[in-house]
N, C-alpha and C positions, 0 to 999 in steps of 0.2 A: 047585768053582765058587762066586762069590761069589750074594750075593741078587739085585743088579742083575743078573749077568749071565743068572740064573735068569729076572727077571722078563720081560728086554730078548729071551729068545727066546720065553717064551710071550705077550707080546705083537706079537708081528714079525709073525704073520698077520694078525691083526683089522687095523693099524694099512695092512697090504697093500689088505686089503676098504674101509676110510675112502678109501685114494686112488685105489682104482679107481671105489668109486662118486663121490667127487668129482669124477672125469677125465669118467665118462657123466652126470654131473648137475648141472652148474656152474652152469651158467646158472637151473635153478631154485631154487638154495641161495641160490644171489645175489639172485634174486626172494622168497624167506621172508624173507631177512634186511634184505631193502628192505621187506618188510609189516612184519615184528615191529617193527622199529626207526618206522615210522609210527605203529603202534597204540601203541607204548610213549610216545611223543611226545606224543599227542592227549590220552591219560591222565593226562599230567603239563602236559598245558596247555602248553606249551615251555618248560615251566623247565628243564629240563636238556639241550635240543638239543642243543650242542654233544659233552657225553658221549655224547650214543646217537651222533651220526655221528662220531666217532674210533671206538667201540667197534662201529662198522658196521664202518667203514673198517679197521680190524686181525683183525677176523673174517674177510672178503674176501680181505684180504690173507695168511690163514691156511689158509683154504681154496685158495686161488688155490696156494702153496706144496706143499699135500698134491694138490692136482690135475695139477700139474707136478713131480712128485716124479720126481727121474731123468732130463727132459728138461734136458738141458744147454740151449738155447736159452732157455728160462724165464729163467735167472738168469746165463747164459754162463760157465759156470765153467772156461772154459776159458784165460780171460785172466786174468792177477793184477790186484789191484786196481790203481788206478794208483798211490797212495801207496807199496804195496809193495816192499821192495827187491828187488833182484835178486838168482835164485837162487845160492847157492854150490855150484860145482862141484869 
């Protein structure tokens, strides 16, 4: 067994616990990261607004990914993209 594949199974439980408690705690992760990203703001006087709300917005959207982890609906992975060609059989 190589080291990745060493590492990728002792971490496959913890990474199990991150998306279950993200699945029962979404809404207040979304709420921290809507204060931190305020408090970070007021701090800097809004000179850097714009980075904290991308780097709000890609945290969210990180969260939101480990909290929908496995639900097909989330991301409908059941359609190919559209660009995609079609499968060969």
């Amino acid at each position: 067994m190589g080291l990745m594949h060493n590492l990728k199974a002792k971490l496959s439980p913890a990474k199990d616990k991150v998306s279950d408690f993200a699945q029962r705690h979404e809404e207040q992760v979304h709420h921290g990261l809507d204060k931190a990203a305020k408090a970070v703001d007021e701090r800097t006087k809004g000179k850097y607004s714009n980075k904290i709300q991308s780097g709000t917005g890609k945290a969210k959207g990180a969260m939101d990914r480990l909290a929908h982890k496995g639900d097909d609906t989330a991301t409908d992975r059941s359609t190919p993209p559209p660009d995609a060609p079609p499968p060969t059989t």
